[in-house]
N, CA, C and O atoms as a Tinker XYZ file with bonds, in Angstrom:
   420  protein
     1  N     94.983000   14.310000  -23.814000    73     2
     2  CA    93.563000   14.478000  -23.626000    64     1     3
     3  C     93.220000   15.928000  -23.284000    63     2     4     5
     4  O     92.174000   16.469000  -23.640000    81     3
     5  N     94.633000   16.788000  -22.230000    73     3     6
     6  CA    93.940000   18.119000  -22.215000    64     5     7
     7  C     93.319000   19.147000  -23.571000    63     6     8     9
     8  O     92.378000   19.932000  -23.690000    81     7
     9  N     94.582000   18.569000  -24.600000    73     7    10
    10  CA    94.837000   19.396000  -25.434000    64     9    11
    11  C     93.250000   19.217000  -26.221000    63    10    12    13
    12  O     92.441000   20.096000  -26.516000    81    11
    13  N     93.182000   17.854000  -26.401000    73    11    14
    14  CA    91.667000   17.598000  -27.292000    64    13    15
    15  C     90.630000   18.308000  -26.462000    63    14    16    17
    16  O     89.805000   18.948000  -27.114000    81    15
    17  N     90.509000   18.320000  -25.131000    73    15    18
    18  CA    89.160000   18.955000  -24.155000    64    17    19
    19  C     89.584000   20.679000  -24.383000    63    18    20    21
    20  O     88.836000   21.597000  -24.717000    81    19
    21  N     90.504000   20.699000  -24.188000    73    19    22
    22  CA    90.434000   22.367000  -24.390000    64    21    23
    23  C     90.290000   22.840000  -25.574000    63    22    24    25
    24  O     89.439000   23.729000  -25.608000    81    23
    25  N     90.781000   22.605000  -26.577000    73    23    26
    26  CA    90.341000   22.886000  -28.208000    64    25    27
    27  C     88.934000   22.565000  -28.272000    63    26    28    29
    28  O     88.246000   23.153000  -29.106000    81    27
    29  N     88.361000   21.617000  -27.419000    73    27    30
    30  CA    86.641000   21.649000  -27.832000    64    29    31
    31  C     85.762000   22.440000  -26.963000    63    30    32    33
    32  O     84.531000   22.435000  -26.981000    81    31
    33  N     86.658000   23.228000  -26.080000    73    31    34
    34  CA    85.849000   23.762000  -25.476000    64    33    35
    35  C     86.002000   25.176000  -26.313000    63    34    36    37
    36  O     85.189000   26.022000  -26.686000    81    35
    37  N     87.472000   25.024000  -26.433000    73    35    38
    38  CA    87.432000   26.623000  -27.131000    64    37    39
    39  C     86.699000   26.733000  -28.413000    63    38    40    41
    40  O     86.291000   27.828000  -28.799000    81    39
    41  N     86.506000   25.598000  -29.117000    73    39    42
    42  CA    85.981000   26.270000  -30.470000    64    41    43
    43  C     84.454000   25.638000  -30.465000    63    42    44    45
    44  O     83.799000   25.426000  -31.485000    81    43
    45  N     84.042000   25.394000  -29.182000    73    43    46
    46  CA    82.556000   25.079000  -29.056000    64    45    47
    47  C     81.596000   26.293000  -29.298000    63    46    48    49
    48  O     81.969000   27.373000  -28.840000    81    47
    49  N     80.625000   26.249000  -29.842000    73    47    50
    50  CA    79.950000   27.449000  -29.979000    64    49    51
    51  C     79.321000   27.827000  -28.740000    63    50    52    53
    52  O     79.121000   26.946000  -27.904000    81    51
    53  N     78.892000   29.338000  -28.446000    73    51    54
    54  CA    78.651000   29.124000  -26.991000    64    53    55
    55  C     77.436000   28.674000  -26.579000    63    54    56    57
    56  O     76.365000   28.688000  -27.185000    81    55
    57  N     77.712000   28.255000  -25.442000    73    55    58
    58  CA    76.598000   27.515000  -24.541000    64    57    59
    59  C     76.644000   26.213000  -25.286000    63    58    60    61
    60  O     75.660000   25.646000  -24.812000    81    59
    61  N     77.104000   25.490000  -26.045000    73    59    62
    62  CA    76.913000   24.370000  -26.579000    64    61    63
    63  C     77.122000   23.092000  -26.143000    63    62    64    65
    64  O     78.056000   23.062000  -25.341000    81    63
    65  N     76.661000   22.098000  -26.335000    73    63    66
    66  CA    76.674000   20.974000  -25.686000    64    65    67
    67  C     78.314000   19.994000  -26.422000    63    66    68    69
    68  O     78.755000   19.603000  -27.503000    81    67
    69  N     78.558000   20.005000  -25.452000    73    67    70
    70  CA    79.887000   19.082000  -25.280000    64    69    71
    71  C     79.531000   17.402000  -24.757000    63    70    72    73
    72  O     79.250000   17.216000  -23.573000    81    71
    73  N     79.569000   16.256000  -25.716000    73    71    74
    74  CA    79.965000   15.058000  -24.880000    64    73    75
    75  C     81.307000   14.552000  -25.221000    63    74    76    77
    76  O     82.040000   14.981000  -26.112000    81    75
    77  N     81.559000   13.494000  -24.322000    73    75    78
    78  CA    82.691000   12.944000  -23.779000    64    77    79
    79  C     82.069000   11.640000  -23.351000    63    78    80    81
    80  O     81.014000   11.376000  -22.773000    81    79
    81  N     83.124000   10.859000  -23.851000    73    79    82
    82  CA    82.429000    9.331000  -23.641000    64    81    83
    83  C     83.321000    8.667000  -24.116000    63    82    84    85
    84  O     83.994000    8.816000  -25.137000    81    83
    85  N     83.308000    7.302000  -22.709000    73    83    86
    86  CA    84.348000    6.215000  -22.779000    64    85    87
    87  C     83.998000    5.023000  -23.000000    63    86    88    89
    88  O     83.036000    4.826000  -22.257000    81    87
    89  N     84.280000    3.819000  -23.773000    73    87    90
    90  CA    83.776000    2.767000  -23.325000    64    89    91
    91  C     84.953000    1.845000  -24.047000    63    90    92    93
    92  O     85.549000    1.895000  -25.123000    81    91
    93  N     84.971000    0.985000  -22.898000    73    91    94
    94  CA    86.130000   -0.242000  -22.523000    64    93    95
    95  C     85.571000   -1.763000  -23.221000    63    94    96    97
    96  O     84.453000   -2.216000  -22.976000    81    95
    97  N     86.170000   -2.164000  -23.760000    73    95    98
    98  CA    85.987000   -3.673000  -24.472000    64    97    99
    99  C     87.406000   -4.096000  -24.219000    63    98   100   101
   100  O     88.409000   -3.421000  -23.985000    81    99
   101  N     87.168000   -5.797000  -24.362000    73    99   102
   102  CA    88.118000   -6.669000  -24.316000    64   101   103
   103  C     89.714000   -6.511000  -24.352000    63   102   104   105
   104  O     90.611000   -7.046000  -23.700000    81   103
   105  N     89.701000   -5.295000  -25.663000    73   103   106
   106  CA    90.746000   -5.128000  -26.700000    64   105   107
   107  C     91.097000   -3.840000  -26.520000    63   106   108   109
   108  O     92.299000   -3.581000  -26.587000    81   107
   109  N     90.022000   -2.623000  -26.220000    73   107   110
   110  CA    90.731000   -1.347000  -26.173000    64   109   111
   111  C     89.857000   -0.434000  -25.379000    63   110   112   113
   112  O     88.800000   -0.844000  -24.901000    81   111
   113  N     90.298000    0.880000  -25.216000    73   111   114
   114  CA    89.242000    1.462000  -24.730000    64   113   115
   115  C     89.272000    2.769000  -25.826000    63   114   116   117
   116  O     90.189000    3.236000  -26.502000    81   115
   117  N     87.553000    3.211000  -25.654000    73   115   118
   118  CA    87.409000    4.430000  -26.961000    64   117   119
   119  C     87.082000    5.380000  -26.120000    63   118   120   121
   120  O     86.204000    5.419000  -25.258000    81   119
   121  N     88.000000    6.267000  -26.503000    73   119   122
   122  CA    87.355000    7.663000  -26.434000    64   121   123
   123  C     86.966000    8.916000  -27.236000    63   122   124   125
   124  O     87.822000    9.436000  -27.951000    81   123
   125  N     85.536000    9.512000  -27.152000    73   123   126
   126  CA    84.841000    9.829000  -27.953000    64   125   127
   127  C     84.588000   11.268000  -27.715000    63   126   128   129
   128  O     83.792000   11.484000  -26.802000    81   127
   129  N     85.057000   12.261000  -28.293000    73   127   130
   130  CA    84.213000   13.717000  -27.865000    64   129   131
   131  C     83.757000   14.630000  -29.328000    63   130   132   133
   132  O     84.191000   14.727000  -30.476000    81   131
   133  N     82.579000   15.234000  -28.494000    73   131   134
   134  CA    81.567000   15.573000  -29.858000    64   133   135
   135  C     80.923000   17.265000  -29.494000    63   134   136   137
   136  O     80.346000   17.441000  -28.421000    81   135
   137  N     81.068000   18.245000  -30.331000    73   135   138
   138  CA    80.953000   19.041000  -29.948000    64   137   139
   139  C     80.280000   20.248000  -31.294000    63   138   140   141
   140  O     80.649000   20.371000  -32.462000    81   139
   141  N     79.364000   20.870000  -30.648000    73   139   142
   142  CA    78.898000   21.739000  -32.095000    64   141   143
   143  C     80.086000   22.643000  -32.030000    63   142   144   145
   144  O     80.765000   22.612000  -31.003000    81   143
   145  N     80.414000   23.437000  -33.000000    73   143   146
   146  CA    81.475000   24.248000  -33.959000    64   145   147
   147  C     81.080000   25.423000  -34.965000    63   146   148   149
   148  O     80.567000   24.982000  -35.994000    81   147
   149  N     81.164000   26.422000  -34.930000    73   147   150
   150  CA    81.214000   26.786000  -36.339000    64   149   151
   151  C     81.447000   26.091000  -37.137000    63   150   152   153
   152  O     82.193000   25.137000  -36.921000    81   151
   153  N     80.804000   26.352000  -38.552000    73   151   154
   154  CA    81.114000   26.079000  -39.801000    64   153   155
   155  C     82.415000   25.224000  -39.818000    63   154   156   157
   156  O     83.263000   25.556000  -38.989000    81   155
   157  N     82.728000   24.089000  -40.702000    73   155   158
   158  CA    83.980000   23.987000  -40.738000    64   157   159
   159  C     83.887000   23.747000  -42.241000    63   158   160   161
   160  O     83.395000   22.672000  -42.584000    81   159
   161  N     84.230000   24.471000  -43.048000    73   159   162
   162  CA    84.139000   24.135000  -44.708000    64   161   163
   163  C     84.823000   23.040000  -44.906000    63   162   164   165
   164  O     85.761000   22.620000  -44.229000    81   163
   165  N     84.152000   22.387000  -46.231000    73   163   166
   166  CA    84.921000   20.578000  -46.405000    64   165   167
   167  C     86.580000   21.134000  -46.980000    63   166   168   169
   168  O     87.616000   20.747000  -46.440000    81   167
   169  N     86.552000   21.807000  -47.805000    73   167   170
   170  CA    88.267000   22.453000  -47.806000    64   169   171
   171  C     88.930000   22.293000  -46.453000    63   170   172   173
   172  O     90.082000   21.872000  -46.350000    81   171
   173  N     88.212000   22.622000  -45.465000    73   171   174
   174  CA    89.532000   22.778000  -44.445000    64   173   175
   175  C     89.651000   21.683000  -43.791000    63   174   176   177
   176  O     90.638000   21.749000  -43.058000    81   175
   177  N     88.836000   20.220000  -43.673000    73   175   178
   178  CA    89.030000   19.277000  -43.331000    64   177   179
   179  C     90.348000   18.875000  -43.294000    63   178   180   181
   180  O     90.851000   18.456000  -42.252000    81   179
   181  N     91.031000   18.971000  -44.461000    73   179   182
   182  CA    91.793000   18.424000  -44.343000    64   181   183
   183  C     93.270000   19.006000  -43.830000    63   182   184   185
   184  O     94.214000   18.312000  -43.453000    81   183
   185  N     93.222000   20.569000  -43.919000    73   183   186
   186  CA    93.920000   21.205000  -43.180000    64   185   187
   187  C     94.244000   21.368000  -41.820000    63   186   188   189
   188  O     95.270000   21.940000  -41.451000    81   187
   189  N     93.032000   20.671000  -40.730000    73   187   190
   190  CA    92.936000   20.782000  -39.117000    64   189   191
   191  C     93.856000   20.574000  -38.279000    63   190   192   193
   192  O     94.101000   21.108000  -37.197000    81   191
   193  N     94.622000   19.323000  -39.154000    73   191   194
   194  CA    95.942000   19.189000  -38.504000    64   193   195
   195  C     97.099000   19.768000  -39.181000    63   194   196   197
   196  O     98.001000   18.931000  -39.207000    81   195
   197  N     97.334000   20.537000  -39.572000    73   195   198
   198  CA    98.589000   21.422000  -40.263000    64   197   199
   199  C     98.648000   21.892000  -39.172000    63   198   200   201
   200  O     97.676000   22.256000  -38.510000    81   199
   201  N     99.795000   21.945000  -38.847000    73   199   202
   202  CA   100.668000   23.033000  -38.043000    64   201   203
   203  C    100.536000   24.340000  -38.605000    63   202   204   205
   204  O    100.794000   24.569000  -39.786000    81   203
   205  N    100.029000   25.449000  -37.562000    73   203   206
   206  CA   100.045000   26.873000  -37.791000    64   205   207
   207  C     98.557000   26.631000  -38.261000    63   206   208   209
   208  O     97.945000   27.272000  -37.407000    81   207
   209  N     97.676000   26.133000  -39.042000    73   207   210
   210  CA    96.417000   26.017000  -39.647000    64   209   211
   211  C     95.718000   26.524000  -38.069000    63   210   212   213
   212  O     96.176000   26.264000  -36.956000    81   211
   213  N     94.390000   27.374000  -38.427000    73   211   214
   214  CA    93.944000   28.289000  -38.204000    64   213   215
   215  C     92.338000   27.846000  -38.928000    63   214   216   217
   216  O     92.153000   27.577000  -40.115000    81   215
   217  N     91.501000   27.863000  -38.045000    73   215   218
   218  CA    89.984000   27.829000  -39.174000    64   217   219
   219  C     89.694000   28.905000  -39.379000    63   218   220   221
   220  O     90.040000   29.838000  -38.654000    81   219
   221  N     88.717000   29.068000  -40.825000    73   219   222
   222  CA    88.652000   30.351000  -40.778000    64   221   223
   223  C     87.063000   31.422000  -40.058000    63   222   224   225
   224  O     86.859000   32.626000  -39.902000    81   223
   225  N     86.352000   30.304000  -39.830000    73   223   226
   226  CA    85.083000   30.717000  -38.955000    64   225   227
   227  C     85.079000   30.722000  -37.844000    63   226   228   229
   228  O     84.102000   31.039000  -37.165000    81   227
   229  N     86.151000   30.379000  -37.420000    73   227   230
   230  CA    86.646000   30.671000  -35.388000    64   229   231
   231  C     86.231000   31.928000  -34.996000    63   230   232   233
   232  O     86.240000   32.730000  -35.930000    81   231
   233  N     85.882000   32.359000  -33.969000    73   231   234
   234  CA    86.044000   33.033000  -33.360000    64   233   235
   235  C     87.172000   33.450000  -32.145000    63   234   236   237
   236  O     87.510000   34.533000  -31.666000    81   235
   237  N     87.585000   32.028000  -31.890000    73   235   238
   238  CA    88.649000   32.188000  -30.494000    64   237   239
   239  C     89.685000   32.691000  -31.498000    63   238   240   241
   240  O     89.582000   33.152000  -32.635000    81   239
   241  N     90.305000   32.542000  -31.013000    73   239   242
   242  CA    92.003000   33.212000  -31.340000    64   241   243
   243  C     92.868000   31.500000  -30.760000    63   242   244   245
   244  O     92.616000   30.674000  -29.882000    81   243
   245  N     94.040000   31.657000  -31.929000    73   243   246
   246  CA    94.249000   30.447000  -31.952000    64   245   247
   247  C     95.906000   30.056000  -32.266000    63   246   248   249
   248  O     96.301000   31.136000  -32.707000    81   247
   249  N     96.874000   29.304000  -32.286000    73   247   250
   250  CA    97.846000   29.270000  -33.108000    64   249   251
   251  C     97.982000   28.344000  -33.722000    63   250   252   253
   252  O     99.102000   28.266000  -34.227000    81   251
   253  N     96.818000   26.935000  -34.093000    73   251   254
   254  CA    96.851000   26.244000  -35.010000    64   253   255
   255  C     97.953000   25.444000  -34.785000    63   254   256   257
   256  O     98.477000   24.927000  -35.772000    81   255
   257  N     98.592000   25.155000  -33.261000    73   255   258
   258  CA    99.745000   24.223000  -33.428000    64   257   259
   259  C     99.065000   22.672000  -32.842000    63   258   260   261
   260  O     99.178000   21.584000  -33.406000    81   259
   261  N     98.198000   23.025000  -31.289000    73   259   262
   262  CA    97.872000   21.877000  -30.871000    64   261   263
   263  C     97.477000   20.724000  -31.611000    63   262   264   265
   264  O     98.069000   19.652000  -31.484000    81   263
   265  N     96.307000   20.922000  -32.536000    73   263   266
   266  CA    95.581000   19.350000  -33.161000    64   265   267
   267  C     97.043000   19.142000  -33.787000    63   266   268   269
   268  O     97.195000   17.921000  -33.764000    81   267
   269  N     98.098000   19.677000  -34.289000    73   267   270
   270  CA    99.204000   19.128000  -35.289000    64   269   271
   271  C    100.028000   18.071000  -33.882000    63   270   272   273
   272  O    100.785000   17.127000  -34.109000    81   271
   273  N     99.767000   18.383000  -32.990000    73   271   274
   274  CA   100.978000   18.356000  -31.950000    64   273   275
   275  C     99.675000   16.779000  -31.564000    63   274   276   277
   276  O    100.215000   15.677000  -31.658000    81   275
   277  N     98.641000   16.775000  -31.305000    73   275   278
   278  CA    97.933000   15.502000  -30.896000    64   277   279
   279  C     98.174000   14.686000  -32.008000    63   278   280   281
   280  O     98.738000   13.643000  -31.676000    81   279
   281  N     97.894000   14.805000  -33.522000    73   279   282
   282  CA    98.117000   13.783000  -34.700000    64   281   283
   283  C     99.711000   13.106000  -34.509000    63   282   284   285
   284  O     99.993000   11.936000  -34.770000    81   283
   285  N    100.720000   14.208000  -33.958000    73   283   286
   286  CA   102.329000   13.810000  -33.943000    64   285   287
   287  C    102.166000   12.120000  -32.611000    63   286   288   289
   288  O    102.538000   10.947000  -32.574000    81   287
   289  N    101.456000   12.999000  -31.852000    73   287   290
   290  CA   101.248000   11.825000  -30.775000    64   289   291
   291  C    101.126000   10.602000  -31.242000    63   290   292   293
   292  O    101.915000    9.699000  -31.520000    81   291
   293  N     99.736000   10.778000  -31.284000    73   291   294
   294  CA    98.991000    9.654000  -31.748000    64   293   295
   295  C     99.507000    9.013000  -32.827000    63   294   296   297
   296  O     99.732000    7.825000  -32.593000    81   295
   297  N     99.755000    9.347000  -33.841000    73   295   298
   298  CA   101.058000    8.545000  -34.657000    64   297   299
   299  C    102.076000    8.093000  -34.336000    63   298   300   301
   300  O    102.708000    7.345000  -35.081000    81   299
   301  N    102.423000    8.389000  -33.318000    73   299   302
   302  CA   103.741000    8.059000  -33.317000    64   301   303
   303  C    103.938000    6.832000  -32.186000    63   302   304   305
   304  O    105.002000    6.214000  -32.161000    81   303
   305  N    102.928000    6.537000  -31.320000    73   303   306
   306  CA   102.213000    5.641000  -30.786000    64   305   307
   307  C    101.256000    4.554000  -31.224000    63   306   308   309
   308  O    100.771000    3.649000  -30.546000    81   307
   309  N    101.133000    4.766000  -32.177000    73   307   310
   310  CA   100.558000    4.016000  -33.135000    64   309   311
   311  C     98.936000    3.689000  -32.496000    63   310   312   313
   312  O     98.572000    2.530000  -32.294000    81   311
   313  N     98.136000    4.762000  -32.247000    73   311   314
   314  CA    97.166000    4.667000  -31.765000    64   313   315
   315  C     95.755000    5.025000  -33.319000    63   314   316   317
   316  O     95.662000    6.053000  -33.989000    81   315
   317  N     95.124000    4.084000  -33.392000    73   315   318
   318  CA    94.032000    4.705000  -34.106000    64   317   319
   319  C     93.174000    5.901000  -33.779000    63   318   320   321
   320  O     92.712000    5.887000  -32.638000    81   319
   321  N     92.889000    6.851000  -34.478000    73   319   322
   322  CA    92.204000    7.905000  -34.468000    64   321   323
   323  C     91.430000    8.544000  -35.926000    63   322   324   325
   324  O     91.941000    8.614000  -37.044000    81   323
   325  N     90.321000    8.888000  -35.596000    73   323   326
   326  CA    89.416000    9.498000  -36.592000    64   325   327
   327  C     88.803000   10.777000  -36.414000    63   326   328   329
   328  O     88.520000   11.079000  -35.255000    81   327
   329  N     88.536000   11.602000  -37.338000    73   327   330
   330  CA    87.800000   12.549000  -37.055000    64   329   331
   331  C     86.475000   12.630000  -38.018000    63   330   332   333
   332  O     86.351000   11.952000  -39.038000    81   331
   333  N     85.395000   13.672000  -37.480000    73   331   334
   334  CA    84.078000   13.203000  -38.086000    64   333   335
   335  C     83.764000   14.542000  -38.376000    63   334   336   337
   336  O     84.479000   15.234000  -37.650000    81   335
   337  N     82.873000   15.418000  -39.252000    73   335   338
   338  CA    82.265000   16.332000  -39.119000    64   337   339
   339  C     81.493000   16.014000  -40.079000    63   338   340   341
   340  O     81.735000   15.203000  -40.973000    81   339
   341  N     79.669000   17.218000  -39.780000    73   339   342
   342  CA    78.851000   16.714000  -39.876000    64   341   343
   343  C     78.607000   18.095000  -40.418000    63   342   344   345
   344  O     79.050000   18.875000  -39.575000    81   343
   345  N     78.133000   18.719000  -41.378000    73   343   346
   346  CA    77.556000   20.150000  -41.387000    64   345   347
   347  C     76.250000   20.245000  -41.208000    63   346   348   349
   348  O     75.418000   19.449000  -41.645000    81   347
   349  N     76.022000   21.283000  -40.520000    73   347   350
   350  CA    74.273000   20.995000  -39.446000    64   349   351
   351  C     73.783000   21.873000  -40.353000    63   350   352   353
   352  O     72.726000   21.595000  -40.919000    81   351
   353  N     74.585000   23.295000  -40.699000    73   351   354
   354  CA    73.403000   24.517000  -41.550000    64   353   355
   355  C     74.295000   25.214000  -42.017000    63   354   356   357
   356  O     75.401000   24.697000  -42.171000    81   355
   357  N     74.096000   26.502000  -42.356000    73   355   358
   358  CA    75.179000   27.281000  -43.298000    64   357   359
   359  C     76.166000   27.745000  -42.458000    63   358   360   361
   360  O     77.261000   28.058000  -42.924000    81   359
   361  N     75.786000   27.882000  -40.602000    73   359   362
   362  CA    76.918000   28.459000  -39.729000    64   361   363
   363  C     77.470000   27.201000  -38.530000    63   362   364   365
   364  O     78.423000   27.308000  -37.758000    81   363
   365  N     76.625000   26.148000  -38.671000    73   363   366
   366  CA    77.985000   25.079000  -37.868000    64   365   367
   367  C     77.627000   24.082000  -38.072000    63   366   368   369
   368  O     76.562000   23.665000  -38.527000    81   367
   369  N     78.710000   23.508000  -37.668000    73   367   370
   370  CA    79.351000   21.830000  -37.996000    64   369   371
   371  C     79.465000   21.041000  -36.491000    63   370   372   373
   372  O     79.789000   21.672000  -35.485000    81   371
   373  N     79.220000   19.870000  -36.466000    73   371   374
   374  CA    79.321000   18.550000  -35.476000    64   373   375
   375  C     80.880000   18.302000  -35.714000    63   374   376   377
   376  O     81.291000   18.038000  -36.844000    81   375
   377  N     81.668000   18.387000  -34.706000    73   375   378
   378  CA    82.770000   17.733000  -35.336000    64   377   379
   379  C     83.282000   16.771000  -33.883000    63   378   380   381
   380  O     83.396000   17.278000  -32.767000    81   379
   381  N     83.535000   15.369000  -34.179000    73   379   382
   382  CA    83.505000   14.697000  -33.536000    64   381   383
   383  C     85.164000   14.284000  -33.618000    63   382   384   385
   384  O     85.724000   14.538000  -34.684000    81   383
   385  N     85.921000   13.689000  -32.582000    73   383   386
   386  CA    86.657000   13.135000  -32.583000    64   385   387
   387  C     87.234000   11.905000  -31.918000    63   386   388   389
   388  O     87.543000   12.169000  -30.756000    81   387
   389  N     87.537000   10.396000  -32.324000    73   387   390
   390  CA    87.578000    9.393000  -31.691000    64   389   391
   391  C     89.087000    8.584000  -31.883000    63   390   392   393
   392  O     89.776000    8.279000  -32.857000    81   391
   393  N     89.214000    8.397000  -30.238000    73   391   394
   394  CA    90.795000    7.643000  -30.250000    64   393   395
   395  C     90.406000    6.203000  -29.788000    63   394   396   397
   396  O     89.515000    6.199000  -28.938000    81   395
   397  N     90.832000    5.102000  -30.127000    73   395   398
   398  CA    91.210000    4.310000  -29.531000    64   397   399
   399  C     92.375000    3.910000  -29.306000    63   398   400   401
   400  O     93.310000    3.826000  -30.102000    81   399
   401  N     92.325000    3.542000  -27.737000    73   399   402
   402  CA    93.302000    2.926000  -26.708000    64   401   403
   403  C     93.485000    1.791000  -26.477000    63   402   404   405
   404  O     92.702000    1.320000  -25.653000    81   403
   405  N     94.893000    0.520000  -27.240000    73   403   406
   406  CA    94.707000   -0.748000  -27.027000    64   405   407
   407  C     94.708000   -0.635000  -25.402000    63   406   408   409
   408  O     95.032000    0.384000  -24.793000    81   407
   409  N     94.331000   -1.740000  -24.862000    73   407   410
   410  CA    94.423000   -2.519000  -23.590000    64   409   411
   411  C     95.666000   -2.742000  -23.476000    63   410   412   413
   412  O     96.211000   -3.270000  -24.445000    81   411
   413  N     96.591000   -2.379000  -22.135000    73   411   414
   414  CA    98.006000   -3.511000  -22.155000    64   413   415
   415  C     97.130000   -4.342000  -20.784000    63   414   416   417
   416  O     96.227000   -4.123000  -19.976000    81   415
   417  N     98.127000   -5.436000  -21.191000    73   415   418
   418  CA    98.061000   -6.916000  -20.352000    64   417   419
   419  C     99.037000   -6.877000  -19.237000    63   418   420
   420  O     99.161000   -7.849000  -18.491000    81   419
């Protein structure tokens, strides 16, 4: 979870609004964070999680390993996860990201 909160803070545009949001059902719990971004061109969608991948409208400085290192997780745990982006105008993007967490008993 650090790794997802700090990557959205770092590539949040500034002053931008960050949510974070949980909610618990029967079966799992979701967690949800949503954050404006630079641009993210539909090409690089699919690059976000490459290892070493780098966006190219960032401003932070970056080494493109973490999101590779959360997908290794989360796969390998067998946790569902999605990602969302939304392009708002010609300079940024909504990009949302959601895990769910089964329930253990």
């Amino acid at each position: 979870m650090f790794i997802l909160m700090e990557n959205t803070i770092k590539y949040s545009l500034h002053n931008g609004d960050i949510n974070i949001k949980f909610e618990e059902t029967d079966d799992k719990t979701i967690f949800k964070m949503t954050n404006k971004s630079h641009l993210i061109e539909t090409a690089e969608y699919e690059k976000l999680f490459e290892r070493g991948y780098h966006g190219k409208n960032t401003v932070s400085k970056g080494t493109g390993i973490w999101l590779s290192m959360v997908k290794e997780i989360l796969e390998k745990h067998e946790y569902n996860f999605k990602t969302n982006i939304i392009r708002i105008n010609n300079s940024e993007s909504l990009f949302s990201f959601v895990i769910e967490f089964p329930c253990q008993i």
